[in-house]
RODO-2510 file (C-alpha; in nm, 4 decimals, decimal comma):
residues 475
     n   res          X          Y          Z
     1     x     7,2293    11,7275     7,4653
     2     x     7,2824    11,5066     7,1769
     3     x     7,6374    11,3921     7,0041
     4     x     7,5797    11,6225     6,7272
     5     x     7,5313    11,9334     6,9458
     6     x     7,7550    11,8720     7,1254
     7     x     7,9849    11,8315     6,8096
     8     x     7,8445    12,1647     6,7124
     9     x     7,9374    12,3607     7,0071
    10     x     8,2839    12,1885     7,0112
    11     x     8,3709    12,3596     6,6958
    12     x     8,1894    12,6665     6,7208
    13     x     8,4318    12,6813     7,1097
    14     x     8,7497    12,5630     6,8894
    15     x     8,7211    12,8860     6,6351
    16     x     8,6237    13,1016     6,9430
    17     x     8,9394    13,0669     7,0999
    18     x     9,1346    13,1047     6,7489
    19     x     9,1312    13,4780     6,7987
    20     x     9,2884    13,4167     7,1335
    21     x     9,5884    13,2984     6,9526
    22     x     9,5738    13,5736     6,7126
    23     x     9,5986    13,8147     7,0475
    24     x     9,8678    13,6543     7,1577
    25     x    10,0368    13,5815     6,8651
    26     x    10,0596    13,9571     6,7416
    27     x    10,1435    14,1206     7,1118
    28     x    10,4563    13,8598     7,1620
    29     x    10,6048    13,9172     6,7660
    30     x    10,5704    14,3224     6,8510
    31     x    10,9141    14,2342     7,0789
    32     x    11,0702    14,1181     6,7522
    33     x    10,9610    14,4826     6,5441
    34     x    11,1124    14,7112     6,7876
    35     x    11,4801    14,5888     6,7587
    36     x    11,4112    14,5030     6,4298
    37     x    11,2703    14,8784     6,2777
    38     x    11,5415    15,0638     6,5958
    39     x    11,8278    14,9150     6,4108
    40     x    11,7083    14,9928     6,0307
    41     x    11,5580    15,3573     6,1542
    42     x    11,8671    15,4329     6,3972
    43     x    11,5940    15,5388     6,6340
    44     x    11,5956    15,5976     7,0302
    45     x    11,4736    15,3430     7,2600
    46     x    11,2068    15,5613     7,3525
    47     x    11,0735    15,6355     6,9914
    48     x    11,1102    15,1906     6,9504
    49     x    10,8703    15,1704     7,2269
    50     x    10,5772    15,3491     6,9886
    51     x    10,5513    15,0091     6,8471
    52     x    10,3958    14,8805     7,1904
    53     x    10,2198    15,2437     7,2566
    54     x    10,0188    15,2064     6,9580
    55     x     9,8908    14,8294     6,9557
    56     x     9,8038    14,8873     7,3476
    57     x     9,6392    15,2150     7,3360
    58     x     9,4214    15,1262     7,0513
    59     x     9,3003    14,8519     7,2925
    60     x     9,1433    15,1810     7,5104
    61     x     9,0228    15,3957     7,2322
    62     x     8,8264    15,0994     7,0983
    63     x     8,7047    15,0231     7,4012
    64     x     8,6032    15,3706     7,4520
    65     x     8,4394    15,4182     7,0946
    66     x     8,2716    15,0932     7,1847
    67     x     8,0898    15,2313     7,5170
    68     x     8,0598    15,5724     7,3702
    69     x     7,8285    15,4437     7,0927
    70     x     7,6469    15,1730     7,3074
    71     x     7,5570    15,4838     7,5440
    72     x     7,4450    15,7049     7,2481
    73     x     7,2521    15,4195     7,1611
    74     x     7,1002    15,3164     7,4710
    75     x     7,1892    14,9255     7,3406
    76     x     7,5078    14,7201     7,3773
    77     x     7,6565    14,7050     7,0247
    78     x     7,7429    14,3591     7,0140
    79     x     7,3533    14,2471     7,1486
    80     x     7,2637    14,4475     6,8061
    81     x     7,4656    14,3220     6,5586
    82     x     7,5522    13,9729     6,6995
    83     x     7,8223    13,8535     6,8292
    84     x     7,9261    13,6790     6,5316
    85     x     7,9124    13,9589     6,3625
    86     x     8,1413    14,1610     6,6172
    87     x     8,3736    13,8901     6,5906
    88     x     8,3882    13,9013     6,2248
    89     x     8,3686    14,2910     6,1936
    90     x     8,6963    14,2892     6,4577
    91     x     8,8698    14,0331     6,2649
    92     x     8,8084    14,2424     5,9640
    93     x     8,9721    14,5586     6,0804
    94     x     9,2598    14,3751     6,1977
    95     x     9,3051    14,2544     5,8628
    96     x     9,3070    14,5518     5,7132
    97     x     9,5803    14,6635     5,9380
    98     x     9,8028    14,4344     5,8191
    99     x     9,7939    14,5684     5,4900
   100     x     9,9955    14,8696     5,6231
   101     x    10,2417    14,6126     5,6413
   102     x    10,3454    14,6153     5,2928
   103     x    10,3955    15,0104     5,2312
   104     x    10,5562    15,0294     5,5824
   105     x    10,8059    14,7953     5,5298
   106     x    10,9014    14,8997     5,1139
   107     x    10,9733    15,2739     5,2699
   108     x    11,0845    15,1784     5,6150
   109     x    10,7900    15,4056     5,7189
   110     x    10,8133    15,4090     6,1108
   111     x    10,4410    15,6001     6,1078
   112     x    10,3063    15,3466     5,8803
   113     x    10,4088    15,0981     6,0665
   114     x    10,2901    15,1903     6,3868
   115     x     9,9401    15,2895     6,2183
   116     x     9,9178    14,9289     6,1195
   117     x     9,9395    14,7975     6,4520
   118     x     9,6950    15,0514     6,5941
   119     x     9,4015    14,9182     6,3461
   120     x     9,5157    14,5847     6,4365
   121     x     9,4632    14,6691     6,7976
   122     x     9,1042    14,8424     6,7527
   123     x     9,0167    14,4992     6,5965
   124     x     9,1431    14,3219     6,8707
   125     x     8,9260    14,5492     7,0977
   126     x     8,5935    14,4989     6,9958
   127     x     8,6969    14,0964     6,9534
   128     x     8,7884    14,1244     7,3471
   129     x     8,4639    14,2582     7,4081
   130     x     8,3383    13,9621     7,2455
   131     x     8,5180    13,6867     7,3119
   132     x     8,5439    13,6778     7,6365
   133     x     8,2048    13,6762     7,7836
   134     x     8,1424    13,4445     7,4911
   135     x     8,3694    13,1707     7,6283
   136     x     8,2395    13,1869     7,9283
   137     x     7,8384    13,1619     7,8235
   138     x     7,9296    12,8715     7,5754
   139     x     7,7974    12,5934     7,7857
   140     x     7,7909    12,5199     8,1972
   141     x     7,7966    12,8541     8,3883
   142     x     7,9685    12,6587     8,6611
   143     x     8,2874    12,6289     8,4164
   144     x     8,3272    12,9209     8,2409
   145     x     8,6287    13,0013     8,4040
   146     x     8,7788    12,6871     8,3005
   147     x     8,6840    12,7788     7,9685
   148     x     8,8333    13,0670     7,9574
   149     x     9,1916    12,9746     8,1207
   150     x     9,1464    12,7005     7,8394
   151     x     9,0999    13,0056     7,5846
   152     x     9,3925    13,1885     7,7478
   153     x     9,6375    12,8743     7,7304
   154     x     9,6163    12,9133     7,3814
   155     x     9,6532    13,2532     7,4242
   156     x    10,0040    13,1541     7,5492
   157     x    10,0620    12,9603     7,2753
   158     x    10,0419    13,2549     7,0373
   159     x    10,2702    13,4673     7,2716
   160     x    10,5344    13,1473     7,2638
   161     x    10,5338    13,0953     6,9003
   162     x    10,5338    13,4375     6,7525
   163     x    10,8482    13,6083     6,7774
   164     x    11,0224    13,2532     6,6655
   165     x    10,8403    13,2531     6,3540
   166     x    10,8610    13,6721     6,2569
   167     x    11,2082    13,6367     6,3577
   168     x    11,2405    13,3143     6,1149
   169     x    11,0337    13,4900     5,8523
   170     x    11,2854    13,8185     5,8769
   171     x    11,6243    13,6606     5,9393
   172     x    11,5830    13,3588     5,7254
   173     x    11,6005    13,0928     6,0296
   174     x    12,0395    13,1777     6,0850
   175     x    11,9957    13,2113     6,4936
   176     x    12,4061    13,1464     6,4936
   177     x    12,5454    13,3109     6,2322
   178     x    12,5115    13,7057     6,0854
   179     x    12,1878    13,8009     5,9125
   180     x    12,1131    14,0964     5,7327
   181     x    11,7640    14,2540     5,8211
   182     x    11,5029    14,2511     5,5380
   183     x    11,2499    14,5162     5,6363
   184     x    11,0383    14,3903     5,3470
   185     x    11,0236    14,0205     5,5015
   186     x    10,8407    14,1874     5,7565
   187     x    10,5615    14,1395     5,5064
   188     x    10,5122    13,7613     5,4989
   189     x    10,4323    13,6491     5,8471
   190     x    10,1906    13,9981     5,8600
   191     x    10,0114    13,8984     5,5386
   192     x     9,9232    13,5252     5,6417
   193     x     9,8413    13,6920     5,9436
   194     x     9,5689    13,8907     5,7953
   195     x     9,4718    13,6272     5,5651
   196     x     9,4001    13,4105     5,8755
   197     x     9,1928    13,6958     5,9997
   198     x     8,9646    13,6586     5,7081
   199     x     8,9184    13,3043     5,7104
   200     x     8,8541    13,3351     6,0747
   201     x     8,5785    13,6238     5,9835
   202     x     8,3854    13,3469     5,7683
   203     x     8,4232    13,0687     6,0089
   204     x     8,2820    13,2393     6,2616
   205     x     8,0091    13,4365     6,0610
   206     x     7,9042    13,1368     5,9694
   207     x     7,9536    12,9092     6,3170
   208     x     7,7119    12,8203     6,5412
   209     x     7,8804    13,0797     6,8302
   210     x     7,5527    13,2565     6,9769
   211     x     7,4555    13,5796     6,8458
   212     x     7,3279    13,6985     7,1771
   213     x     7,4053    13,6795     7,5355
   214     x     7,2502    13,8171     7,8418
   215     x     7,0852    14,1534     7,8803
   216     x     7,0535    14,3653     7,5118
   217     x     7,0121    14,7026     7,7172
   218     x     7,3528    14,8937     7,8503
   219     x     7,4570    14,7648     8,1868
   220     x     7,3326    14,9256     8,4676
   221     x     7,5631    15,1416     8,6807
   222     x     7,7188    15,4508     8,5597
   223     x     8,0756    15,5235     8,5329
   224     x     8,0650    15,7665     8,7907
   225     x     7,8773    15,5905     9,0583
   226     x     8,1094    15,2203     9,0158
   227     x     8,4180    15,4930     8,9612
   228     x     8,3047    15,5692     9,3836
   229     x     8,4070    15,2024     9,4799
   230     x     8,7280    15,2518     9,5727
   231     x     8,8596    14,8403     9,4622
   232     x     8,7797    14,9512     9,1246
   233     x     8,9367    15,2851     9,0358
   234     x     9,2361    15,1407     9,2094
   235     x     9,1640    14,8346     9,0438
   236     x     9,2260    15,0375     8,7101
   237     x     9,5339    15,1416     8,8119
   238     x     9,6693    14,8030     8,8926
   239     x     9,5669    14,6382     8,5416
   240     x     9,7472    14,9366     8,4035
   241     x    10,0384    14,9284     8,5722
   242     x    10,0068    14,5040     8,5199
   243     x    10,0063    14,5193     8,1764
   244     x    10,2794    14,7947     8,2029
   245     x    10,5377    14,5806     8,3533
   246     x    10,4868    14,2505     8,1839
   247     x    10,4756    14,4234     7,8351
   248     x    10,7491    14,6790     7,9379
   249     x    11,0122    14,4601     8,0624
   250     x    10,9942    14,2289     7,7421
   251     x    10,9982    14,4633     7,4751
   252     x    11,2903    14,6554     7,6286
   253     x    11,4513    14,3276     7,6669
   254     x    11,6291    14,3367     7,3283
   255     x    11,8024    14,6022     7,3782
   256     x    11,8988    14,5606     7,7112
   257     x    12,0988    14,2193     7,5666
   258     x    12,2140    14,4047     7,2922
   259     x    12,3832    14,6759     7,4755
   260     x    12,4866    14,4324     7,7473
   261     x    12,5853    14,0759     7,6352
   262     x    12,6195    14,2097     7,2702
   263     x    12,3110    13,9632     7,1404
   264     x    12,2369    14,0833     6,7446
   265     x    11,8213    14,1303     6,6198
   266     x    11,8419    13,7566     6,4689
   267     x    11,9548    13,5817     6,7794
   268     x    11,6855    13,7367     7,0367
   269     x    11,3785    13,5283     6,9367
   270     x    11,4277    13,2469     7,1769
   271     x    11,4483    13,4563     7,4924
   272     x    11,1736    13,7143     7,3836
   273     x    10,9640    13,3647     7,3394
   274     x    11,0544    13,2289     7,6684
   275     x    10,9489    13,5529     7,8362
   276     x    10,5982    13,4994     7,7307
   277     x    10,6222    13,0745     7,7645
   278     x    10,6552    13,1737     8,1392
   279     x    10,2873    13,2880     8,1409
   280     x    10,1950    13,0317     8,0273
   281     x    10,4054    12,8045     8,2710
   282     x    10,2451    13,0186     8,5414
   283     x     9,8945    12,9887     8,4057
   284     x     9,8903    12,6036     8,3460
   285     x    10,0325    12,6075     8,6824
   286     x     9,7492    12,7612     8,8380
   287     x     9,4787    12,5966     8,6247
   288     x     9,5593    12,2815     8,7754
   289     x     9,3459    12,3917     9,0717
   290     x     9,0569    12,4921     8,8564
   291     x     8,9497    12,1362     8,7259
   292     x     8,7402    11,9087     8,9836
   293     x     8,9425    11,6247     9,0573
   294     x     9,0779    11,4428     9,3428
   295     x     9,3140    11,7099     9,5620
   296     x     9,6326    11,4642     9,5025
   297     x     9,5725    11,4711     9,1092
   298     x     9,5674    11,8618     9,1784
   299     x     9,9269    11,8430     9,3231
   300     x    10,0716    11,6215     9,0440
   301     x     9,9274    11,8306     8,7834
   302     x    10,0520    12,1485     8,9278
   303     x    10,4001    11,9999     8,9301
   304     x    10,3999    11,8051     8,5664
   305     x    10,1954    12,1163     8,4255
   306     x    10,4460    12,3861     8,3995
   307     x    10,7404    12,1649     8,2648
   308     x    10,4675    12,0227     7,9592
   309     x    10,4100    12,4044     7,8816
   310     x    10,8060    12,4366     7,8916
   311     x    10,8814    12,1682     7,7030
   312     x    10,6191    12,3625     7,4287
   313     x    10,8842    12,6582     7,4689
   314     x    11,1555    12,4042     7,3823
   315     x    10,9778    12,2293     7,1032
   316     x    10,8869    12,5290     6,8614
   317     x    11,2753    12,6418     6,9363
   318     x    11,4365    12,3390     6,8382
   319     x    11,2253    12,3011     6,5454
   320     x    11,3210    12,6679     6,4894
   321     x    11,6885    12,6102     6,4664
   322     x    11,8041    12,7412     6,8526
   323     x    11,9749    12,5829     7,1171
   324     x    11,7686    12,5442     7,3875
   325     x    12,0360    12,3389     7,6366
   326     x    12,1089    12,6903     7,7652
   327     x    11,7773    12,7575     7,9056
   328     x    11,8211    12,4314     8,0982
   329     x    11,9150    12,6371     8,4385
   330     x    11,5393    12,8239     8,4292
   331     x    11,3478    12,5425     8,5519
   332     x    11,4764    12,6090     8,8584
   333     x    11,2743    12,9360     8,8237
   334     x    10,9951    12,7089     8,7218
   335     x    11,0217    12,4883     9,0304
   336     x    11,0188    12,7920     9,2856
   337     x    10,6780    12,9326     9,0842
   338     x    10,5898    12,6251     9,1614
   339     x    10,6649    12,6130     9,5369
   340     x    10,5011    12,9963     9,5114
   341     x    10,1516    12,8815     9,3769
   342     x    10,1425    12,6120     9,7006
   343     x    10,1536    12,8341     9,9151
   344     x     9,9517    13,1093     9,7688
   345     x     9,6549    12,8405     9,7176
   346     x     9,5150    13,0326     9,4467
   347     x     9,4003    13,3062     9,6557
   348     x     9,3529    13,5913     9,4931
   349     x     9,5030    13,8606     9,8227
   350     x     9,7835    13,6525     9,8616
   351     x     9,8553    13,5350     9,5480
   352     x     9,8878    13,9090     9,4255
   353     x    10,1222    14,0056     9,7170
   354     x    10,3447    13,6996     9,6639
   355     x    10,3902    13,7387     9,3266
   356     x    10,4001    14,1418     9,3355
   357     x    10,7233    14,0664     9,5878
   358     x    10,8656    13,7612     9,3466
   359     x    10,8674    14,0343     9,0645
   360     x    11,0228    14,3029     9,2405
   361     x    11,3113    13,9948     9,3310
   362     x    11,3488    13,9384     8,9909
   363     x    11,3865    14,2653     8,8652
   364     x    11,6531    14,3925     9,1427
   365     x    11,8644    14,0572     9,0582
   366     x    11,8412    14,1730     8,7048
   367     x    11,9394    14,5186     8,7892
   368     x    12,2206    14,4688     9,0078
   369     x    12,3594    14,1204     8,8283
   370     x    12,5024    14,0808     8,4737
   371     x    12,5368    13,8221     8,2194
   372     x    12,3075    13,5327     8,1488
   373     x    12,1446    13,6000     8,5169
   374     x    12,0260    13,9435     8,4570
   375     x    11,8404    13,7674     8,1334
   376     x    11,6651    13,5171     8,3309
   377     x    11,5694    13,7284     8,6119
   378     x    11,3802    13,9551     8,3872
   379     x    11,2430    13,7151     8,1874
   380     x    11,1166    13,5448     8,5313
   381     x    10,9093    13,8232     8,5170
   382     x    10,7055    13,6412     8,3505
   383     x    10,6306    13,3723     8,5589
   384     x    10,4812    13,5852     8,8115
   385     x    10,3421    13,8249     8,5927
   386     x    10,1344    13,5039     8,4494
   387     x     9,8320    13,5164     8,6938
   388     x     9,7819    13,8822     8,7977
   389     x     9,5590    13,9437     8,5689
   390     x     9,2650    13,7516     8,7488
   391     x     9,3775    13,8458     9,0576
   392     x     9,3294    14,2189     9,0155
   393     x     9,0155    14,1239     8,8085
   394     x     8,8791    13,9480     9,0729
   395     x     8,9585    14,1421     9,3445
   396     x     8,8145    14,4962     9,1299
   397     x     8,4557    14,3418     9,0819
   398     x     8,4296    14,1273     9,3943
   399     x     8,0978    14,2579     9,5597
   400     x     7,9925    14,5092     9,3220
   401     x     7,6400    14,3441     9,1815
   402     x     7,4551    14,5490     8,9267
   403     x     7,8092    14,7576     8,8462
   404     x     7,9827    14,4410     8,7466
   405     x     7,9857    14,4801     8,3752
   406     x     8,0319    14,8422     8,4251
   407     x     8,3336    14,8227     8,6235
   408     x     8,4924    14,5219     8,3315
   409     x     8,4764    14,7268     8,1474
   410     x     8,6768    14,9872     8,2990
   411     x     8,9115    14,7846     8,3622
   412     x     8,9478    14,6470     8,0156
   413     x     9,0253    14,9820     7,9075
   414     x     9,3318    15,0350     8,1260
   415     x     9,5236    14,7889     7,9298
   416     x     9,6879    15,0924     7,7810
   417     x     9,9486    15,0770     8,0341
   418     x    10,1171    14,8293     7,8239
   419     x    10,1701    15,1173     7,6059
   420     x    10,2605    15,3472     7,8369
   421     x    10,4702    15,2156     8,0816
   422     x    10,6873    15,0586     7,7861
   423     x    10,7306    15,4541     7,6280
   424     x    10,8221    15,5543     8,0164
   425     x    11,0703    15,2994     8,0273
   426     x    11,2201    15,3173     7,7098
   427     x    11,2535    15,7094     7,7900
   428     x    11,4450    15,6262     8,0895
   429     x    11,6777    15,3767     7,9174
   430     x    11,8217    15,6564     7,7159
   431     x    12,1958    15,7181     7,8081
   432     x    12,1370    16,1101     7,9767
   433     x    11,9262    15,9670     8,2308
   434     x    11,9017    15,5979     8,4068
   435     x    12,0516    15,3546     8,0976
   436     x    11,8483    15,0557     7,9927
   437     x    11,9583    14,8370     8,2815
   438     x    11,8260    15,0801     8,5380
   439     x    11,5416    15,1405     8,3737
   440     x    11,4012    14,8434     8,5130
   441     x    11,3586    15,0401     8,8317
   442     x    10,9953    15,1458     8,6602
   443     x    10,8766    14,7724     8,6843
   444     x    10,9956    14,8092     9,0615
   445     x    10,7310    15,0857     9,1532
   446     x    10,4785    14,8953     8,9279
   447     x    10,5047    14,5388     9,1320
   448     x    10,4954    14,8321     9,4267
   449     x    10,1782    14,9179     9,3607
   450     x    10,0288    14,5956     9,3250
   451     x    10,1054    14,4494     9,6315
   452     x    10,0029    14,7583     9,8430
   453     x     9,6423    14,7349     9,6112
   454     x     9,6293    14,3431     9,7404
   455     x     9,6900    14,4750    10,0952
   456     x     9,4383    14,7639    10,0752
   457     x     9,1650    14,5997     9,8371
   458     x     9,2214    14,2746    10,0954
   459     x     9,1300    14,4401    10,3670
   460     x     8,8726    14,6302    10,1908
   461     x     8,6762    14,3123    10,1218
   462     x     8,7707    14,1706    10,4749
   463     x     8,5864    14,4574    10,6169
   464     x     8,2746    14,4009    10,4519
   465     x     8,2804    14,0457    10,4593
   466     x     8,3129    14,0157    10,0798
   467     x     8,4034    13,6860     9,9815
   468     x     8,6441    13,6278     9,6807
   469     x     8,7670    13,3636     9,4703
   470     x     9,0242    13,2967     9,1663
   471     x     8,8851    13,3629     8,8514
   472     x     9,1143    13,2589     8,5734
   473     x     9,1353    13,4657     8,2824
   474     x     9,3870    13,6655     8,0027
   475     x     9,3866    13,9624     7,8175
***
């Protein structure tokens, strides 16, 4: 491969992985709306939580439009049009949804609001479908994982810096002292947002990402024969109730500080942004055994890896205007994910049932403690929320063959649980039934159900002697 080719393909990878920050960017900033638009509309929790329902369902009914049309067609959509195309057609859409922005935020238009986000998401659902077989085809098969952990670092880097700078752009950067909110500054970080989107359409239309990958005819395997594999309908189940928890128990984080430690809108940024820093601690964590290199630069990585990706968290803050000397006492949370990932060994079984059994810790100490503790415990969460995701992915298409694209894609489609489980729990926060701190208790059962599906889909695979590794990954 020459220089320039090489050059080529660096930059066609580098605005690839843009929309991976746009994903993460978007999902982490919906945390700031929903205390935001409760305050200004005097809504429930429950009726806040529409704000997560919509962006994370729309990721299902595109996916479903998506597969409904390829099967009409009898020919993947994306091996039609291009990929570059699809990526530009997704970006598009999104774009457009931020333009709901502007009449949502004049009239304070809850339905408007939420309407945006939903086109946002159906962007962001055929750009999934895209993007991330794309990162893993662009170059040596034998590290397209890496790639894409690389793709979903910068995933995290979105999720870290988002709610700092809509909660900068709407309370005018005064962490420490009142704010008034300005539903209309709501607007700015939205419209850049879409802007971006646009450039990113042309970039890419115009890129040298490939147009086509693998096989233009609909993978083979029905729904209904891969839905008879029993890792993979419960396998659906466990990426929805996944996504569930870690979206759930951030965006009803707000208001469980505001009821509880009386923290206003304009001072929640920080801790809504290190609830989604500690995926990516957990993930650059875990990468560190991805990369080939000696097994003692493994260890040192895995140690100096997570406080790096911390002091990221720390960085955009202080630039921000917060005090981040607080947060000091986490990285003791950071040093016992640490300790966690040793002895899980990236093993996919036992990786799941550790960190399904860390969560559930977490979430009791937040449920039965108060102050500053109950915060960190649920934004732990996060740490060992931070590698599920390819853990259940792994373990719902080990084996499978011919149905492997089939049964991605049902699994892509239950991240709707992120919707969901965030409209359960903000149901169950209201004051006539379990209060916001109980209502925690949801993320219990969910973290339930994952470890039993490691046990069960463990021994599932033991049994037929299917072997199966880490693959990392985001969504």
């Amino acid at each position: 491969m020459t220089q320039s080719s090489t050059s080529r393909n660096g930059m066609a990878f580098v605005s690839l992985v843009s929309v991976f920050f746009f994903w993460g960017f978007v999902a982490a900033s919906n945390d700031i709306l929903i205390p935001v638009f409760k305050s200004a509309l005097q809504m429930e929790q429950w009726q806040s939580q529409m704000i997560s329902f919509a962006f994370y369902v729309a990721y299902t009914v595109g996916s479903l439009a998506y597969f409904g049309i390829s099967a009409l067609m009898k020919r993947d959509i994306l091996n039609r049009i291009g990929y570059r195309n699809g990526l530009a057609l997704g970006l598009v859409i999104s774009a457009l949804g931020t333009l709901l922005f502007i009449p949502a935020s004049n009239s304070a238009s809850f339905g408007l609001l939420i309407s945006g986000l939903f086109i946002v998401g159906l962007g962001f659902s055929l750009q999934q479908i895209a993007a991330n077989p794309l990162a893993i085809n662009m170059g040596d098969p034998s590290k397209g994982n890496m790639r894409l952990s690389l793709a979903g670092g910068i995933n995290n880097v979105g999720t870290t810096i988002g709610p700092v700078i809509v909660a900068f752009a709407i309370f005018g950067g005064l962490p420490d002292s009142a704010a008034d909110m300005n539903l209309t500054a709501v607007q700015i970080p939205y419209l850049v947002l879409g802007a971006a989107f646009i450039i990113a359409a042309l970039f890419i239309r115009f890129s040298s990402v490939p147009d086509h990958i693998g096989d233009k005819q609909m993978p083979s395997g029905g729904f209904s024969q891969t839905l008879r594999y029993p890792q993979v309908w419960m396998g659906m189940i466990a990426i929805f109730v996944y996504v569930g928890v870690e979206v759930s128990t951030a965006s009803n984080l707000p208001e469980f500080m505001r009821q509880k430690l009386h923290v206003e809108e304009h001072q929640i940024a920080p801790y809504v942004s290190l609830f989604w820093a500690s995926l990516m601690i957990g993930r650059w964590t875990s990468a560190a055994g991805a990369f080939d290199l000696p097994e003692s630069t493994k260890n040192r990585l895995s140690i100096l890896l997570p406080f790096v990706a911390f002091a990221i968290f720390a960085l955009v803050n202080t630039i921000a205007g917060h005090e981040i000397s607080q947060f000091y006492p986490y990285l003791f949370l950071v040093i016992l994910l640490a300790v966690a990932d040793a002895i899980s060994q990236g093993h996919p079984v036992r990786q799941l049932l550790l960190y399904s059994f860390l969560g559930i810790a977490c979430l009791l100490v937040g449920i039965f403690s108060s102050g500053m503790v109950s915060v960190f415990a649920f934004i732990a969460v996060g740490l060992f929320c931070s590698t599920l995701w390819p853990c259940i992915f792994t373990l719902g298409i080990a084996g499978l063959g011919e149905k492997t694209n089939t049964a991605s894609s049902l699994l892509i489609m239950m991240i709707m649980g992120g919707g969901f489980v965030s409209l359960f729990q903000g149901w169950l926060a209201g004051d006539g039934l379990l209060g916001i701190q109980y209502s925690y208790f949801a993320g219990v059962v969910c973290f339930l159900y994952l470890a039993f599906y490691a046990w069960k889909v463990g021994a599932i695979h033991k049994k037929h002697h299917v072997l199966v590794e880490t693959a990392e990954g985001d969504h």
